[in-house]
C-alpha positions as CSV (number, residue, x, y, z in Angstrom):
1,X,0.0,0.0,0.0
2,X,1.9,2.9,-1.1
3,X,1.7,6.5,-0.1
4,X,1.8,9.0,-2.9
5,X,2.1,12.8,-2.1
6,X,-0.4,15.1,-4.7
7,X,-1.5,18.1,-5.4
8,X,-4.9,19.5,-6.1
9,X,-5.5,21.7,-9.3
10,X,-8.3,22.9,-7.8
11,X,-7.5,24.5,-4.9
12,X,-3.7,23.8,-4.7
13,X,-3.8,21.8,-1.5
14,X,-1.0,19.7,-1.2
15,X,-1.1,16.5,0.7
16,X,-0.2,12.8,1.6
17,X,-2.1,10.0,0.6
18,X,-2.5,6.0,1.1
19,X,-3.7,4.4,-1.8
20,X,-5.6,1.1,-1.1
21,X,-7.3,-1.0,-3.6
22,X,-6.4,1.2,-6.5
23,X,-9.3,3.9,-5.2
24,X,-9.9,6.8,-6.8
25,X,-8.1,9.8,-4.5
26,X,-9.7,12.7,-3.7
27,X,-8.6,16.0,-2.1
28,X,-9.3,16.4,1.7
29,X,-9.8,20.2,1.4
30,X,-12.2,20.8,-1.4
31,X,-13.0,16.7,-2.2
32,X,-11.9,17.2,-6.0
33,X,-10.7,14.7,-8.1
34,X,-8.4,16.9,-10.4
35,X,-5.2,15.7,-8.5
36,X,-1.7,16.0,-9.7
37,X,0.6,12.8,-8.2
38,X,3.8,14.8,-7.4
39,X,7.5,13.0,-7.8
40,X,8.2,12.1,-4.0
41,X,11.2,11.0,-2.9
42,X,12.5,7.9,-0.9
43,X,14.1,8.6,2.7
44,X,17.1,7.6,2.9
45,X,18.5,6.5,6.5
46,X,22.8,6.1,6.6
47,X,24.2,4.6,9.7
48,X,25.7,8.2,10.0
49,X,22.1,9.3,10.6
50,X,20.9,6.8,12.8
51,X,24.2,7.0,15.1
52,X,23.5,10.3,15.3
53,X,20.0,9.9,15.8
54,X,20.8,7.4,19.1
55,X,23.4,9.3,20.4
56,X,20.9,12.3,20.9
57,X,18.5,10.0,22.6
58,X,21.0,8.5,25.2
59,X,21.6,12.1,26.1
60,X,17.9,12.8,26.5
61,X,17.6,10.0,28.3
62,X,20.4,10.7,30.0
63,X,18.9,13.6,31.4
64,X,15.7,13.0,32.1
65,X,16.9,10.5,34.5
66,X,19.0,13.0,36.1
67,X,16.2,15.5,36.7
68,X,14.1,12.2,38.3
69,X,16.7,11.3,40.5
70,X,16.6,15.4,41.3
71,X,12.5,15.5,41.7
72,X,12.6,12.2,43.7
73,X,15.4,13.5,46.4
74,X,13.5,16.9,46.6
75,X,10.6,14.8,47.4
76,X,12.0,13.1,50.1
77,X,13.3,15.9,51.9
78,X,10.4,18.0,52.3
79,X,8.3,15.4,53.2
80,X,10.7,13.8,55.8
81,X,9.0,13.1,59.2
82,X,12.1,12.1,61.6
């Protein structure tokens, strides 16, 4: 089921669609049928990319846990009861 991206001649929306069972598409702004399938372009995903990509997530991560540990202490000393 591919998505194609088009664009509608009518009222020059453009927009994403998935195509199943070779359906007829229409435009989700104005519901015409005059629809120009535009050239899309695959995405492309190096193993630059995705190293990048988990490297900025361990640091989120990294952090979040940081400010948990920070929440969880402030926690526990203002409601300490000794």
């Amino acid at each position: 089921m591919p998505i194609y991206e088009y664009a509608c001649r009518s009222c020059e929306c453009a927009f994403e669609l998935l195509i199943r069972n070779e359906l007829t598409p229409t435009c989700p702004s104005c519901e015409g049928q005059d629809l120009e399938r535009m050239l899309s372009l695959p995405r492309v995903h190096s193993e630059g990319r995705k190293a990048r990509s988990l490297s900025a997530a361990r640091q989120r991560d990294t952090k979040l846990g940081q400010e948990r540990v920070r929440t969880q202490r402030e926690y526990e000393l203002a409601h300490d009861d000794h």
